[in-house]
C-alpha positions in Angstrom: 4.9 192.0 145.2 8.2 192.4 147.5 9.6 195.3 148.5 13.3 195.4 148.3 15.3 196.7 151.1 19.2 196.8 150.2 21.6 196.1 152.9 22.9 199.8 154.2 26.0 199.9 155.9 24.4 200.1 158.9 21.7 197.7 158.4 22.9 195.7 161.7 21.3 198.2 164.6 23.5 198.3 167.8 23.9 199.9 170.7 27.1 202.2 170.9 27.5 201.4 174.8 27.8 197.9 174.4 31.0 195.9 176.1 32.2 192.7 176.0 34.8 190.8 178.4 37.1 187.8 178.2 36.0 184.8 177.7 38.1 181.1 178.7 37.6 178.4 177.0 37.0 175.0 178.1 40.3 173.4 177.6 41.2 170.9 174.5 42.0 167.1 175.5 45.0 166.3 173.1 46.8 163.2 171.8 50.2 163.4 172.8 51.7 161.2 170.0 49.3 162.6 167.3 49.1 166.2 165.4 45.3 166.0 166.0 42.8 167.4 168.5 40.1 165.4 170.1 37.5 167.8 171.4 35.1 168.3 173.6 31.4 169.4 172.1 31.5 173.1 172.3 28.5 175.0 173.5 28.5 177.2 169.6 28.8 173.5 167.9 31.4 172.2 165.6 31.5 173.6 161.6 32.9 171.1 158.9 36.5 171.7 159.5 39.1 171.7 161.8 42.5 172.8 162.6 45.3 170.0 162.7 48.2 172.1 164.3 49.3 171.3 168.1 51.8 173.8 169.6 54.0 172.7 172.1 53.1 173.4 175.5 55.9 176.4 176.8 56.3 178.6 180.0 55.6 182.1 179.0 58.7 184.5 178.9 59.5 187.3 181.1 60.3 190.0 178.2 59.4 189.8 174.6 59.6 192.6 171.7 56.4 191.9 170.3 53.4 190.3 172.2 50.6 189.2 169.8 46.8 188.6 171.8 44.7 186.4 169.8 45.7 183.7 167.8 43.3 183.9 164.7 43.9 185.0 160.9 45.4 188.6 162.3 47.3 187.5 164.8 49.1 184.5 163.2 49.5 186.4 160.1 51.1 189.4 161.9 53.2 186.5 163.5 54.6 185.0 161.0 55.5 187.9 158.9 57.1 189.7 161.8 59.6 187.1 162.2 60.0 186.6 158.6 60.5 190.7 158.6 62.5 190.8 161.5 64.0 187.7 162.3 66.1 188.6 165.5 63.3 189.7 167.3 60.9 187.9 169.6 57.4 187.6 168.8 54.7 186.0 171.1 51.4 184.9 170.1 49.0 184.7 173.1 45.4 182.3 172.4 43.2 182.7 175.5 41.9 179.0 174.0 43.1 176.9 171.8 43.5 177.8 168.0 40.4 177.9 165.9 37.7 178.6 169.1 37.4 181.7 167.9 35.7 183.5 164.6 38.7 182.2 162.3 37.9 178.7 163.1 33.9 179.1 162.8 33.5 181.2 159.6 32.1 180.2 156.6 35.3 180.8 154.7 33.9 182.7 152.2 37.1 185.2 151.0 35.7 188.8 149.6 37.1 192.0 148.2 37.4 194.7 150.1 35.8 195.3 153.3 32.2 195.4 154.5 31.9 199.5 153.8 33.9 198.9 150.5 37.3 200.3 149.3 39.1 202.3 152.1 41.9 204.9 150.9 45.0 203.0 150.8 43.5 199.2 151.5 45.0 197.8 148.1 43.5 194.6 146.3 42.6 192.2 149.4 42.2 189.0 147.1 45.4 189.4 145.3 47.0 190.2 148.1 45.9 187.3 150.3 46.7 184.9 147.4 50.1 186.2 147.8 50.6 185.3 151.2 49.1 182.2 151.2 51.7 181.7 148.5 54.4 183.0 150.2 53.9 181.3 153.3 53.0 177.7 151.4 49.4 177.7 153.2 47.5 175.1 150.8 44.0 176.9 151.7 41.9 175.3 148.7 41.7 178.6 147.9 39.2 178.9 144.3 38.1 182.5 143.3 35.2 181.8 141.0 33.6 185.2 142.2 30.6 185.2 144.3 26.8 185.7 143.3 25.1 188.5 144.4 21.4 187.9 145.4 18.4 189.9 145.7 14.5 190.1 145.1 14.5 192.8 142.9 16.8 193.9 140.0 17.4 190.1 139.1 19.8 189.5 136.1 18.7 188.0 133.2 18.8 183.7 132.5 19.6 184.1 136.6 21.3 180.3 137.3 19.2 180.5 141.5 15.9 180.7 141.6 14.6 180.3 145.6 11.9 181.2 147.3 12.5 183.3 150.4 10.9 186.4 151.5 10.2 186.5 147.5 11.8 185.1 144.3 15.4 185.0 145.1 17.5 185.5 142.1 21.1 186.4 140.7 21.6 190.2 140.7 25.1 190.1 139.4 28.7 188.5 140.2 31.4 190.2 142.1 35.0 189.5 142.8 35.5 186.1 145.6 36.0 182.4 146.7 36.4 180.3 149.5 39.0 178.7 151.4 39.5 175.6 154.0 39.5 178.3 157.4 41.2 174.9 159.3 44.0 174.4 156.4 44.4 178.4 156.5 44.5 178.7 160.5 46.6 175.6 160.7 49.1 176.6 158.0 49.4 180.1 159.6 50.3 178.4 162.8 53.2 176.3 161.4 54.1 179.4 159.1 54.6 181.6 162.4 56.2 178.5 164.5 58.8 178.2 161.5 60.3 181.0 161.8 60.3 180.9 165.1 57.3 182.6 166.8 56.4 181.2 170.0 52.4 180.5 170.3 51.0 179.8 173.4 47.7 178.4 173.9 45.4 178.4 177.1 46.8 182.2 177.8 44.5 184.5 179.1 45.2 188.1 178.7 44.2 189.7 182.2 45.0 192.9 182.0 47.3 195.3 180.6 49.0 197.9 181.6 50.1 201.0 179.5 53.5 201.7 180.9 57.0 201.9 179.1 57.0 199.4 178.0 53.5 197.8 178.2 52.9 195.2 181.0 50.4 191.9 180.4 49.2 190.0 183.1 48.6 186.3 181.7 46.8 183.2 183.4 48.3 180.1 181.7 46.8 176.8 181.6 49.9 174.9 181.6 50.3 170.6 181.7 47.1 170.9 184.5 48.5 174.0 186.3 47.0 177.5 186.4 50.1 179.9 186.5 50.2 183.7 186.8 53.0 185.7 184.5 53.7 189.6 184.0 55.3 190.0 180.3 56.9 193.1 179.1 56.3 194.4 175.7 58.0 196.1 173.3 54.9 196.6 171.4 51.9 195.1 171.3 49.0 193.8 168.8 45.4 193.5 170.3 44.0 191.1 167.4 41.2 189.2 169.8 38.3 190.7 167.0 34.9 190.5 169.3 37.0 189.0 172.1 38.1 191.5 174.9 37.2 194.9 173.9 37.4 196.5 177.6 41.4 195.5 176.7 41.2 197.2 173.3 38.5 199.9 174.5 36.1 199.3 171.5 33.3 200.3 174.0 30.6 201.1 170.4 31.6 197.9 168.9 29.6 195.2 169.2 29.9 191.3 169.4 27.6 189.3 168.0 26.9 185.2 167.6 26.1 184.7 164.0 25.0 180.7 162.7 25.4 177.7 160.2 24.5 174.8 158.7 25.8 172.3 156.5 23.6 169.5 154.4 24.8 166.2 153.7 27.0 166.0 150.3 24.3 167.3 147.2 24.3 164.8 144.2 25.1 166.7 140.8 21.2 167.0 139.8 20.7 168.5 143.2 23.3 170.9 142.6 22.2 171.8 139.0 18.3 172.2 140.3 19.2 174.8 143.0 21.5 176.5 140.9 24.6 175.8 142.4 26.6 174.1 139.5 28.7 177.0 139.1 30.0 176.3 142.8 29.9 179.9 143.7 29.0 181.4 146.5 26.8 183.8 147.3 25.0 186.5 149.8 22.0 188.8 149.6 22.0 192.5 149.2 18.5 193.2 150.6 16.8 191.6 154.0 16.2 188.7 155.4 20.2 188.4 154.7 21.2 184.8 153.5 24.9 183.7 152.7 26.4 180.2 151.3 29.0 178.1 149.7 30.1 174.8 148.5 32.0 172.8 150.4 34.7 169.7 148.8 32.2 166.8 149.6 29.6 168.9 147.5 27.6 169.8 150.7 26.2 173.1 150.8 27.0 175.9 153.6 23.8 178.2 154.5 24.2 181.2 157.2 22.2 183.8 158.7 21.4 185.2 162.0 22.4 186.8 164.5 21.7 186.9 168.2 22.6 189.8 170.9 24.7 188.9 173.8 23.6 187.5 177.0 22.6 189.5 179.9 24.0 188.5 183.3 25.5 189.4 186.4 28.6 191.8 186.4 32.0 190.6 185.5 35.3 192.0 187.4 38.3 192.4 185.1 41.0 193.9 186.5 42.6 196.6 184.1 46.1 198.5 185.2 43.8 200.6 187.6 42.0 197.5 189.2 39.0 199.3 188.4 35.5 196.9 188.1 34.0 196.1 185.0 31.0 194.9 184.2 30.2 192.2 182.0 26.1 192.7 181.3 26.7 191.1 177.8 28.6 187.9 177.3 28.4 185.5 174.1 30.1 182.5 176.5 26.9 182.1 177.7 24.8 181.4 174.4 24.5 177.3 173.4 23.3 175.8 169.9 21.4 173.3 171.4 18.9 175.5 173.5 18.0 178.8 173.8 17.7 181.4 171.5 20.5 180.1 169.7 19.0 177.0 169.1 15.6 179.6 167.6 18.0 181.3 165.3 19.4 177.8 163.6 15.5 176.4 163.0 14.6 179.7 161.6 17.9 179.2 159.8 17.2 175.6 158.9 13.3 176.1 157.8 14.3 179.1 155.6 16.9 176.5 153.5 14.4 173.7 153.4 11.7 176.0 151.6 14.2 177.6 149.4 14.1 174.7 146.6 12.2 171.3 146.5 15.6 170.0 146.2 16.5 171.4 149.6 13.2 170.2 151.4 14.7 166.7 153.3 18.4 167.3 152.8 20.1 166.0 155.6 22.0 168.8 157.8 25.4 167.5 159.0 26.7 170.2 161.0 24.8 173.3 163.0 27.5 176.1 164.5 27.6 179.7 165.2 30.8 181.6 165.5 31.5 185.8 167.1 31.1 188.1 164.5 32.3 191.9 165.7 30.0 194.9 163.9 31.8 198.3 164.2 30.5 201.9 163.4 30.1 202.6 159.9 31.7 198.7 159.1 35.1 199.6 158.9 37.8 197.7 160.4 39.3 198.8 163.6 42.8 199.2 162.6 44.7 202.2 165.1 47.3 202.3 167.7 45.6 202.5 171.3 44.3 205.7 172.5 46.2 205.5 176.1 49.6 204.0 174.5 51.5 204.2 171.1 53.0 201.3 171.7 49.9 199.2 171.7 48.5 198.6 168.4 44.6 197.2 167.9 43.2 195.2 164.5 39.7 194.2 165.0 36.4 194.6 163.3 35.2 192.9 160.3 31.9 192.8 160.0 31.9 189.0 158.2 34.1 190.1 155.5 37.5 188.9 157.8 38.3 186.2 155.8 40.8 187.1 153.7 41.0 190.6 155.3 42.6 189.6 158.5 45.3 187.7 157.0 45.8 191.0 154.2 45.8 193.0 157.3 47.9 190.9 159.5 50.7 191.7 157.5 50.0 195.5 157.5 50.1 195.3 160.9 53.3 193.8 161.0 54.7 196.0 158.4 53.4 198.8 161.0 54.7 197.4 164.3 58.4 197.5 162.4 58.2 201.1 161.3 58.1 199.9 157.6 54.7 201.0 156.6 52.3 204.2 157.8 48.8 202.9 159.3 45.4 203.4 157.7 43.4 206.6 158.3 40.1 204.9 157.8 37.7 206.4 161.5 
């Protein structure tokens, strides 16, 4: 007999000291003539999508009322709907990579309610809300909202659709409010929602430092046509939306980044599907350990995800903040590859777990093997607070793998924030 363990809001164990520090990305080779990215094999893989929107290369300005760092769900979002909000002012979104490097681009796109320690005061109704402003901004996600299965190994619902073997008889517990979307048609269609009202994204910009004068200063390195230029931009305000990505800039010293994994099989025939007990085509998570997560993708493929592995330890890291003070870097996910490593432990543990879930699963081919940053905060809440050392610095961070739909939802607030238009959450 098993004995359950439900997932506790603090059932990921983490260090409060840990730090993490920029990374830069190994730069994109692009066609020129062609809306479409040719890329180079990244060191966390590739998932089953991608994102087909190119900005311009552009020299950074000197002065700008609103200065957006990190161009994922939250920051594009908060992008778009700042110039659609405020249409004479200047908004900048700052990528230290190119679009989709990040967690945005490497989820699982699996869109949930609420967040990862439930309803906050004041958060609304996330999946409505998100459907709204995919709407409103004409982002064809494939978004469905089916709802999403609950699994477990105890409490199993009757006639339970899933029955898999895994740590125990893994079974239907009960269905709760959710979907999927396309994460490359989402960050792609934020992109061009933010660019049409004029938004000016930058890729290849690193975010150096920042200094917490009147107004706030950024020191960017910019990887423009081959040359690496250096630029000081004045603020008006600014959004920190880089999620596990530059917390000495957001000071998030007791949040912790994290490298979480994937795979996808080859396209499932319809028996397949039926015998595993995905005909529904919802997806699903565990509420008790060893945690498992899935979906469907188009192609009829199935998405399987669990894992996680702590940062790397290496030498120490200088990052120059306004004080020029030395950081160190002991933890930094840049370092971890797919292919080797721990990494590469994490996706056959990943990969043996599917193939003895179901018969039907045993010699499935696997098409794709990724991991992605995942940021775990105290207590799972979302991050979402003007700065500590400046009120003109805002911060948006902190998921817990429940960003999905949440960052774009929140994106918006933040906007609605930066313009004096709507109070921010009191949710530490």
């Amino acid at each position: 007999m098993v004995a359950c363990k439900l997932v506790s809001k603090s059932w990921w164990k983490f260090s409060p000291r840990t730090a993490f520090f920029p990374h830069q990305r190994n730069a994109m080779r692009r066609k020129a003539d062609r809306n479409t990215t040719i890329r180079k094999t990244h060191p966390w893989g590739t998932p089953p999508w991608s994102v087909d929107f190119l900005p311009a290369p552009s020299p950074l300005p000197d002065q700008v009322d609103f200065t957006i760092v990190g161009g994922g769900f939250s920051g594009l979002s908060a992008g778009a709907w700042l110039r659609r909000f405020a249409p004479g002012q200047s908004v900048l979104v700052l990528e230290s990579a190119s679009l989709g490097e990040g967690a945005s681009g490497r989820t699982g796109g699996m869109a949930l309610a609420e967040t990862a320690a439930g309803k906050l005061p004041g958060l609304g109704d996330v999946l409505a809300g998100y459907k709204k402003i995919l709407r409103a901004l004409r982002i064809d996600a494939r978004l469905t909202l089916p709802g999403v299965w609950e699994l477990g190994r105890c409490a199993a619902a009757n006639n339970s659709p899933i029955s898999w073997s895994d740590s125990g008889d893994l079974k239907v517990v009960r269905r709760v409010p959710g979907g999927t979307v396309d994460p490359g048609r989402v960050l792609a269609g934020l992109a061009r929602a933010a660019k049409s009202v004029g938004a000016q994204i930058v890729e290849h910009a690193e975010v150096r430092s920042l200094d917490f004068s009147n107004p706030p200063r950024l020191r960017v390195r910019h990887k423009l046509r081959g040359r690496i230029l250096h630029k000081e931009i004045r603020a008006g305000q600014v959004l920190l939306a880089t999620n596990a990505f530059s917390l000495e800039l957001s000071g998030l010293r007791a949040a912790v980044p994290k490298l979480t994994f994937a795979l996808a099989t080859a396209p499932l025939s319809a028996a397949q599907l039926k015998a595993i007990g995905l005909g529904s085509r919802r997806p699903f998570y565990t509420v008790d350990l060893p945690y498992l997560w899935g979906r469907l993708l188009e192609s009829n493929g199935v998405i399987f995800g669990a894992g996680l592995v702590p940062p790397y330890v290496g030498p120490p890291s200088r990052f120059p903040l306004s004080d020029g003070a030395i950081k160190k870097a002991p933890r930094d996910l840049r370092y971890y590859d797919v292919r080797r490593g721990p990494s590469a432990d994490r996706l056959r543990w990943l990969e043996s777990r599917v193939r003895n879930l179901h018969p039907a699963l045993a010699s499935v081919p696997i098409t794709h093997r990724w991991g992605g940053p995942i940021l775990l905060t105290e207590r799972m809440r979302p991050v979402f607070r003007r700065h500590p050392r400046s009120k003109q610095v805002m911060i948006l961070a902190g998921y817990n793998g429940h960003g999905v739909a949440l960052s774009v939802y929140l994106g918006k607030w933040a906007a609605e924030a930066l313009l004096a238009r709507r109070a921010l959450p009191s949710w530490d």
